[in-house]
C-alpha positions as CSV (number, residue, x, y, z in Angstrom):
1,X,131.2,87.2,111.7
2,X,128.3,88.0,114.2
3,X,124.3,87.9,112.7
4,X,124.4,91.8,112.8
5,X,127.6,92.2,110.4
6,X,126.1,89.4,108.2
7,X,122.7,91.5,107.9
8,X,125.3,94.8,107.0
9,X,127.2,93.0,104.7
10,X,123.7,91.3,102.8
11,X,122.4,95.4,103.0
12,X,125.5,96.0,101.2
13,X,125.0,94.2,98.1
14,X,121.7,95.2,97.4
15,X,119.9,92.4,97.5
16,X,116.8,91.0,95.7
17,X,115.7,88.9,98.9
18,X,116.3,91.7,102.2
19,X,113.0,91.1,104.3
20,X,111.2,93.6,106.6
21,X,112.3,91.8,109.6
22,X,115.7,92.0,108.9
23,X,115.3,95.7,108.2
24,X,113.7,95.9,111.7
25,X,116.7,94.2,113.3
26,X,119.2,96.3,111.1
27,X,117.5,99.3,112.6
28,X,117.3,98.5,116.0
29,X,120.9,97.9,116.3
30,X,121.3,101.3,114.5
31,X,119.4,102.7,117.9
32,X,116.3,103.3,115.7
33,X,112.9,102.3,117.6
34,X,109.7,101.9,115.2
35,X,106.9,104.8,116.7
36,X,103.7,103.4,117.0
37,X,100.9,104.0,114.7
38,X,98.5,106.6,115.0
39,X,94.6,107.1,114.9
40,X,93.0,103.9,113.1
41,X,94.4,104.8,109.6
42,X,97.9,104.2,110.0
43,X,98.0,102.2,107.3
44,X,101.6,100.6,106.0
45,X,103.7,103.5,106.6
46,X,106.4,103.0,109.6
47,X,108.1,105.6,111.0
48,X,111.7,104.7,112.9
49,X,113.6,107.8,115.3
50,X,117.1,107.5,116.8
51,X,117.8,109.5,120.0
52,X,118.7,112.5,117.8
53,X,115.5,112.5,117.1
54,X,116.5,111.5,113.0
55,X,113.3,110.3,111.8
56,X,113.0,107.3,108.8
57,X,109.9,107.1,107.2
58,X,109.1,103.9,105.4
59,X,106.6,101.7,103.7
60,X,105.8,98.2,105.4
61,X,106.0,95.8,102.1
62,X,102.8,93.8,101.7
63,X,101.9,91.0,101.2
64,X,105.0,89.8,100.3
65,X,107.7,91.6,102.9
66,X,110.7,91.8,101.1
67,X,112.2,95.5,101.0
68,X,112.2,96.8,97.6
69,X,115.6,97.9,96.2
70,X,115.3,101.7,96.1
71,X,114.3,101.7,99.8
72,X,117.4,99.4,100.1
73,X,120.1,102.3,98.7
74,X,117.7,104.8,100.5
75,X,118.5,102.6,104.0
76,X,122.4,102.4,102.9
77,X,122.8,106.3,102.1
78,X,120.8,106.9,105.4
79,X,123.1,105.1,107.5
80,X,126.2,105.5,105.8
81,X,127.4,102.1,105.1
């Protein structure tokens, strides 16, 4: 089992422990690219768009950057896993 189907399967069972990098990677391999910030204010927010143009809006975790679990089954419905 490859490091993207691991990351899938830990998605899956909603875990307590899913960080935002792993998110990131998840995304990415979904075709999803993280827009860049704009003006000074951006603050945490993070937006991801596919190439048909399907935009994800989400809140960077901090200080701690573990995902919190409602994003998590908002992330799962999203991509239909």
């Amino acid at each position: 089992m490859g490091k993207i189907e691991k990351l899938i399967k830990k998605l899956k069972s909603n875990p307590k422990d899913f960080t935002w990098n792993e998110l990131k990677k998840l995304l990415t391999y979904y075709g999803y690219e993280e827009l860049k910030k704009k003006g000074k204010t951006g603050g945490s927010r993070r937006r991801f768009v596919n190439d048909k143009k399907v935009l994800i809006n989400l809140h960077e975790p901090h200080p701690q950057k573990i995902i919190k679990p409602y994003l998590i089954k908002i992330i799962i419905k999203h991509l239909n896993l």
